[in-house]
N, C-alpha and C positions, 0 to 999 in steps of 0.2 A: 504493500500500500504506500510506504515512503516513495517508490520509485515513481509507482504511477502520479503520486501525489505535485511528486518534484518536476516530471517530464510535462502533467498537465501546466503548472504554473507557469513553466519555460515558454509554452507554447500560447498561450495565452499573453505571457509579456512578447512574446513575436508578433502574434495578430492583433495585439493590442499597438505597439510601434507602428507599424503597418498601417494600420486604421489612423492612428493622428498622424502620419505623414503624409496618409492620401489625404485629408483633408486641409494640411499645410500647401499642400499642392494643388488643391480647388483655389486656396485663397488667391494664391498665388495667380493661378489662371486668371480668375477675375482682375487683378492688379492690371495683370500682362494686356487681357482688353480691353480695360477702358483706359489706359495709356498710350498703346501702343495702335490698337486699331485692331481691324479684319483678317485687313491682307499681311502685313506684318506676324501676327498671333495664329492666321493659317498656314504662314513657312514654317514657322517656331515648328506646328504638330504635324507638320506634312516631314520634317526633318525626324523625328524622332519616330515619326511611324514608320517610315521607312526605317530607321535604327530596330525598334522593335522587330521588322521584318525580319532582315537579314542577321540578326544575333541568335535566331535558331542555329547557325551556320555552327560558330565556336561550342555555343551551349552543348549541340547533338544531344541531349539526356545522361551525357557521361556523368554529369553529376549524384544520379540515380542509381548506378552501378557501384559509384564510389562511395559513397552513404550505406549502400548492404553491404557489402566487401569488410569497410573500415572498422565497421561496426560488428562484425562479428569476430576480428582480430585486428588490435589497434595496431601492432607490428606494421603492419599496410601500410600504415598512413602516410611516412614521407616518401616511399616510394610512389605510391597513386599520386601522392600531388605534386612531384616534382617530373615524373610522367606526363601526369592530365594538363598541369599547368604547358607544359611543351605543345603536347597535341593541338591545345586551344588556340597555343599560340598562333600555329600553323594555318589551323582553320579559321582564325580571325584575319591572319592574313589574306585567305581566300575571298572570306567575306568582305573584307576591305574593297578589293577588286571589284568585285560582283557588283557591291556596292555607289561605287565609284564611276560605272560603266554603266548602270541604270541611271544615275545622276545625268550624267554626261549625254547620253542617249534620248531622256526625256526631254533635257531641253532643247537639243538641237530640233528634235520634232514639234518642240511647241514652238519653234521660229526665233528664241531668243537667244541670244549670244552665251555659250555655253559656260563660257568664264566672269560675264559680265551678270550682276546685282549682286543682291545679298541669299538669294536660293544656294546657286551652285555653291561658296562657300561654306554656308551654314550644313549643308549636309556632308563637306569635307572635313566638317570638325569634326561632328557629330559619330564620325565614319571612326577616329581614329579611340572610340570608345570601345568601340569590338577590340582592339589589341590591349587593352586592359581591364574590360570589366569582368569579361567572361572569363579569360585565363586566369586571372589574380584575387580578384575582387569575390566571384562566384567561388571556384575555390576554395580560398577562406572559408569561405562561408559554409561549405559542405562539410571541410573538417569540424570544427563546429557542430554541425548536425548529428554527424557518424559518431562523436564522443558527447550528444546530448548535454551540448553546452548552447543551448540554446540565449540564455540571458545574453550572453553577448557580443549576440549575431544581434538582439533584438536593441541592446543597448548603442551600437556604432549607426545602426540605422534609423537610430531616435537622432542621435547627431549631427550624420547625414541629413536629415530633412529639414531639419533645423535652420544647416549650415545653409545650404540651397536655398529655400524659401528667405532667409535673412538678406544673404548678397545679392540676392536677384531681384526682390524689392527695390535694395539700394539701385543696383545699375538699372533699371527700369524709370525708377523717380528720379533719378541724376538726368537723364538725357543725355545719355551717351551717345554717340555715333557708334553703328555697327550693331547697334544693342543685342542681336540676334547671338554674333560670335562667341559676346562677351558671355550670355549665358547657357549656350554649352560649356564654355572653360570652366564658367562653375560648375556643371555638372561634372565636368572630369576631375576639377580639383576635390570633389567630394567623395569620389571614386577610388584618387589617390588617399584621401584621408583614409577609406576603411581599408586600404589592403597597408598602410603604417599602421593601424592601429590592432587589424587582423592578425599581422604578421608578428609582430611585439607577442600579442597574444597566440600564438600558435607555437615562439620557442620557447615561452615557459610551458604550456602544456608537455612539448616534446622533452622538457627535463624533470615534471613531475612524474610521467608517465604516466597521465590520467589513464583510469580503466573506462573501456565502451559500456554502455550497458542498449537493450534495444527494445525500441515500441512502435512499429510499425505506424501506426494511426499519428503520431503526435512527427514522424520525421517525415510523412509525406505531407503533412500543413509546413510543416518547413521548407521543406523541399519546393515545393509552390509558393512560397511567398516571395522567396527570397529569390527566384527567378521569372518573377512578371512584372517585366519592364513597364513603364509610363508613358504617353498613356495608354491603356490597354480597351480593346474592344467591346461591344457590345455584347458579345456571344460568351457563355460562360467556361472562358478560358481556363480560369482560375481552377477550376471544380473538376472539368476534368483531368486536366493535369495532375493535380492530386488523385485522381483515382488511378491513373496509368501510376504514379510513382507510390501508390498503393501497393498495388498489383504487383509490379516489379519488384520490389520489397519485400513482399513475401514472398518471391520466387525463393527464396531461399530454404526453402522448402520443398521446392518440386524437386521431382527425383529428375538427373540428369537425362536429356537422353528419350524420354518417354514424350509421344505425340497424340495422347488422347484427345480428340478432339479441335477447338480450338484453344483450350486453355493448354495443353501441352506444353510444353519447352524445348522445342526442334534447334535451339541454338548453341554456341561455345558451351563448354562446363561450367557449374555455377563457382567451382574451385579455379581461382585465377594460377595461371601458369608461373612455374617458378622462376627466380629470375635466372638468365645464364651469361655468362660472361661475356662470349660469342657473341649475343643477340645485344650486347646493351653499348650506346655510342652517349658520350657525355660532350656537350660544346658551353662550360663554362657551369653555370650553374644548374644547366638546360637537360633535360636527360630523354634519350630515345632508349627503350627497353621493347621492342619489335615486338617480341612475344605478346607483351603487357597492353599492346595498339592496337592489336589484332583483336585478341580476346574481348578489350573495351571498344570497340568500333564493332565486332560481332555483337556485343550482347546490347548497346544503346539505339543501335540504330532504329527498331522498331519505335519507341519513343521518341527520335528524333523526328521521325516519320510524321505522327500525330501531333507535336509539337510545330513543325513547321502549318501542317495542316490549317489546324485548330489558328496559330497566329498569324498565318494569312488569312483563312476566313473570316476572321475578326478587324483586321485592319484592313483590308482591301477596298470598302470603301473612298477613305481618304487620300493616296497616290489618286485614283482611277476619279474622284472629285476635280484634284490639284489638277489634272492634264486635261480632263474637258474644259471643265470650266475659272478654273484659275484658282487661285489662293485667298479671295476676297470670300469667296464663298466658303473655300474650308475653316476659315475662320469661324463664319456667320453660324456653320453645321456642329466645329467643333461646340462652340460657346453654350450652343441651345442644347446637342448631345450630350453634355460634361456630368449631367444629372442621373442620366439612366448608367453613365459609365462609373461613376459612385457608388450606383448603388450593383454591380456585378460583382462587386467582391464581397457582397453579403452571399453570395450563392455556393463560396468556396465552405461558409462558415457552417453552413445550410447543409451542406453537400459533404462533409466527414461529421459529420454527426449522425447526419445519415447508413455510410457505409459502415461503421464496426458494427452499430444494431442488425441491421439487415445483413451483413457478413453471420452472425452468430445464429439467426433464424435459420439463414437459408442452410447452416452446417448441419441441423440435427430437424426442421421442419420444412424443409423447401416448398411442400403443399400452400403450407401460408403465403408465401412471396407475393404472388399475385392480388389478395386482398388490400397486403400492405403498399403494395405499389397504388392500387386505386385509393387507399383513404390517405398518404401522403401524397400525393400529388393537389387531391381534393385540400388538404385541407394546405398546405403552399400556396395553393391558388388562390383562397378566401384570402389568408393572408397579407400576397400579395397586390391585391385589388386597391384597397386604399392609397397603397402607396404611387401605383398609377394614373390615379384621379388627381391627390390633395398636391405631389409632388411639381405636378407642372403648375399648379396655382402659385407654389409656395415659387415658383422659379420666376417668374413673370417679374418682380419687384427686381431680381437679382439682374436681367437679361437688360431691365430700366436703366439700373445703378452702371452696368458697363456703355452708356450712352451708343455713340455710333449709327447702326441699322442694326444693330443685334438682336433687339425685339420683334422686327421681323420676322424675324427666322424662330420665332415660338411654336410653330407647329411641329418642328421636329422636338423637342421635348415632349409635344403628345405623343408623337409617333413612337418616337425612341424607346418612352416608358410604357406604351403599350403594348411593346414586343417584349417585357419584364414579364408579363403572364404568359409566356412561352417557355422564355429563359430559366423562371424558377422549377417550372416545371420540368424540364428537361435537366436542371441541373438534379434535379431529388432523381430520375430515372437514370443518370450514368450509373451509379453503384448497383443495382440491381444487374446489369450487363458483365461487371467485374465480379460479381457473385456467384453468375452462373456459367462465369470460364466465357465470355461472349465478347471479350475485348476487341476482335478485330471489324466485329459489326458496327460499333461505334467511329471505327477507323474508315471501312467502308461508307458509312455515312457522312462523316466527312470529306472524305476527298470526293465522293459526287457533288458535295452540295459548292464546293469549290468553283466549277464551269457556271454552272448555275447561276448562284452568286454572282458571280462575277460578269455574266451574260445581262442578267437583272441589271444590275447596276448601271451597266455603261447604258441600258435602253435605259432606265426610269431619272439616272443624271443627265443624258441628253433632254431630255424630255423638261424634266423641270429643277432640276439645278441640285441643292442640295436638297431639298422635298423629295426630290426622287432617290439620295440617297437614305435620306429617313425611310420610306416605302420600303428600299430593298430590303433593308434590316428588317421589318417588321415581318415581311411576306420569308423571308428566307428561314426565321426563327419559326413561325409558327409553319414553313415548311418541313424543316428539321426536327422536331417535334411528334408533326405527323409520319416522319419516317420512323423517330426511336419507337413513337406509340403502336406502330402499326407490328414491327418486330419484335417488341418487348412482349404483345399480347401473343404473338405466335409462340414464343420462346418457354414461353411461363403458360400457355394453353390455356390463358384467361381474356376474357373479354367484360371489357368496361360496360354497361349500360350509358349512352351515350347520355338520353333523355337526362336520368338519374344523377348522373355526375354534372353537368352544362346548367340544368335549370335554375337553380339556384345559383348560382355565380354568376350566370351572364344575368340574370335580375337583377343584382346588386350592382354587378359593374354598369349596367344600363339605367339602371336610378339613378348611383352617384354622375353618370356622364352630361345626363340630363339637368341631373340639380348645380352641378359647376357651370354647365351652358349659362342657365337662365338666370344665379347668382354673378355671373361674371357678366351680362348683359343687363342686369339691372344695377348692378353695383358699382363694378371697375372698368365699365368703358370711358374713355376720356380720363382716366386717373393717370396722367402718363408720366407724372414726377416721381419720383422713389420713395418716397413718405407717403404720400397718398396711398400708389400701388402697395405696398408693404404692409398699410393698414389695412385693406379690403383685401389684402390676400390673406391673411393671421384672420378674417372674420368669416371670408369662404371657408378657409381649411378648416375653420372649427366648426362650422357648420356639417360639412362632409362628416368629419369624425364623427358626430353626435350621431347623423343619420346611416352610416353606418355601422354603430354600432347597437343603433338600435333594430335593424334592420338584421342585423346578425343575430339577436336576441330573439327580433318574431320569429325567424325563420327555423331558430335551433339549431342552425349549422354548426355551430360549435359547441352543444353541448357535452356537459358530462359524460354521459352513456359515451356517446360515440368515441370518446379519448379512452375513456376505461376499455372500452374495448378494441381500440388500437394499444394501445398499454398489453391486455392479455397477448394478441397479437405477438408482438414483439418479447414478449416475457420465454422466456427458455428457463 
């Protein structure tokens, strides 16, 4: 009980870090657009989206492998990181390139001088983050993990955000020229910070000889946090990634060798190769251990796979925005989206509290699986309803306060948060797929929904700018969805009553949509100042609240009974 006690708290001071730096980092967004503007504030996210894309490249999931490896013999440890940190290196360099040549490439096609503003630069800075976040930075941070030192991974990253949102205010309010450059350098000078402050802390570890100890649940929230870059997409990235570094996690248990199914383990051995003299090449601090490269690029790559997947589907709106239509607009999309992408990392938190319970049913009751997939998803969905309705009221004052045209652009926060009752939903359904050894059908649905996506987009942003990349998001989630739902009910040989499950929720959601209409047409039209707006948004949302939760109450959706007996459900 001490362990588990100690690994909960650890992990909790991580998603708690986490949580107030993503929200240092909203503030900040705001800061950046009502100073800085649209088109400015849409390079700033079009440069890091693109970063977010191509650092699947260094990442590959090696980190995942390194984390069960470490963690069941700490001996490992300098050897995997003075390896992985090499490997990355390599592969950051690739991705540099890759990098570098979509930059290069994009603009020459949108007609502008390839070398000439503040774009091309800004994502050459931004570019030379892959040759130190993922090799060094990341890293760190895994050792860490593998010896259940969680506090502090979570403490350099309370710093980090700190430090960033501090200087980045400053050089914002100063009026710098270039302001873009300047804060990527802060973003790498904060990158440098944690791998001085990682490293310090990494060779005392290596002279106490801390002992590993292991909790699958508690290192794959780890494992996820600490590698979803900013900002991250609409689709719930977070959730699943943690269930793939779940799942891999406990491979260390599957017997080598053995291919039942899809859950099998058709790859390298779970026992890493020893080292041999022969196979290992040193260039200064650097170390190629051949054997050790092979093995980790054998056993991550499946996870790279889903990883790349999942963070292009998620971000691919915003490049494919930037080249049709310009950066004024990805501003305008970022600024009004920022709300629903705040609220995706509630899904990771949603979504492993999910899997251990449903991991222990389905080991000694799998017959249940399918009840409990239909009354969590049901009761996600209630939950998440409110947050769809009151949240884009509550954002309307905010989208005021950043001046510009960004109020505008308010219907994609309907949008955006209306594909939140998609997203939570589907994020509660990844675990049940890792339960039932089903991990590559999640893979499969992803990479189709990729062309898709992707096809949607460029039609629904030619069409109407970023409104059509709101649409894509919404229609692609509640696409995706309808694929997991459709194969999770074949898998599990249960079928939802559609009637049963839909009536009651879309009631609700269709009351509150109605009573925000007509409250915000009799209230806050013409309120277009930020005190005004801010007032009659705080008296809509309370409004909503009340009527929702009285409406919860006639209805009975959430009573007693019904949790008591999701409660037996889940009871083993």
């Amino acid at each position: 009980m001490e362990r588990v006690g100690r690994l909960s708290k650890n992990t909790a001071a991580l998603v708690g870090a986490r949580i107030v730096t993503s929200g240092l980092t909203f503030i900040l967004a705001i800061i950046i657009n009502r100073n800085l503007g649209p088109e400015i504030a849409g390079i700033y996210t079009y440069a890091f989206t693109l970063y977010t894309i191509f650092q699947v490249i260094p990442d590959f999931g090696l980190g995942n492998i390194s984390i069960r490896d470490v963690s069941q013999e700490t001996s490992r440890l300098q050897r995997y990181f003075t390896n992985i940190v090499s490997l990355r290196l390599l592969l950051g360099l690739l991705a540099f390139g890759l990098l570098m040549l979509t930059n290069f490439v994009s603009l020459a096609l949108q007609g502008s001088g390839a070398l000439a503003g503040d774009k091309f630069w800004v994502v050459f800075t931004v570019a030379f983050c892959l040759l130190i976040e993922q090799p060094f930075s990341n890293s760190l941070c895994e050792n860490f993990i593998a010896l259940e030192r969680l506090g502090v991974v979570a403490f350099v990253y309370l710093i980090m955000g700190i430090m960033k949102v501090a200087m980045s205010i400053y050089v914002v309010l100063a009026g710098f020229e270039n302001v873009l450059v300047y804060l990527v350098l802060i973003y790498i000078i904060t990158i440098l910070y944690s791998i001085f402050h990682l490293y310090l802390a990494y060779r005392r570890v290596l002279r106490r000889g801390e002992p590993a100890a292991v909790d699958i649940s508690g290192m794959a929230v780890a494992e996820a946090v600490t590698h979803v870059p900013v900002p991250s997409g609409e689709a719930a990235m977070e959730a699943l990634l943690a269930d793939y570094s779940y799942a891999g996690l406990a491979e260390e248990t599957t017997t080598a060798g053995s291919d039942d199914g899809e859950g099998g383990h058709s790859g390298p051995l779970i026992t890493p190769p020893p080292g041999e003299a022969g196979l290992i090449t040193r260039f200064g601090p650097f170390t190629m251990d051949s054997g050790l490269w092979r093995y980790l690029l054998g056993s991550a790559w499946p996870l790279a796979v889903v990883a790349a997947g999942v963070t292009i589907y998620a971000g691919m709106d915003i490049p494919i925005l930037s080249w049709i239509k310009g950066d004024t607009q990805v501003g305008l999309y970022s600024a009004a989206g920022m709300f629903a992408k705040a609220l995706v990392f509630l899904t990771l938190a949603l979504n492993m509290a999910v899997l251990p319970a449903v991991s222990k049913v389905g080991g000694k009751y799998p017959q249940r699986l399918g009840e409990i997939w239909e009354r969590l998803i049901h009761y996600g969905w209630l939950l998440v309803i409110p947050l769809t309705v009151i949240v884009p009221v509550l954002a309307r004052p905010v989208l005021v306060l950043q001046k510009f045209d960004f109020i505008e652009a308010w219907n994609v926060t309907w949008l955006t948060m209306a594909a939140m009752n998609f997203t939570f939903m589907t994020a509660i359904s990844f675990p049940f797929f890792i339960v039932i050894n089903k991990q590559k059908t999640i893979t499969a649905v992803v990479l189709l929904g990729l062309p898709v996506k992707a096809v949607l987009a460029v039609a629904a942003i030619s069409l109407w700018g970023y409104t059509g990349a709101a649409v894509s998001v919404l229609i692609s989630e509640a696409a995706v969805f309808g694929l997991l739902y459709w194969r999770l009910s074949r898998e599990l040989d249960y079928r939802i009553r559609p009637v049963r499950f839909t009536a009651v929720p879309l009631f609700i959601l269709g009351t509150l949509y109605a009573t925000a209409l007509v409250l915000h047409n009799a209230l806050a039209v013409g309120k277009d100042t930020f005190m005004s707006s801010l007032q009659y948004a705080f008296i809509i949302a309370a409004a909503l609240t009340i009527l929702y939760v009285a409406l919860a109450l006639a209805t009975k959706v959430l009573s007693r009974k019904g949790l008591q007996e999701l409660n037996e459900l889940l009871t083993v």
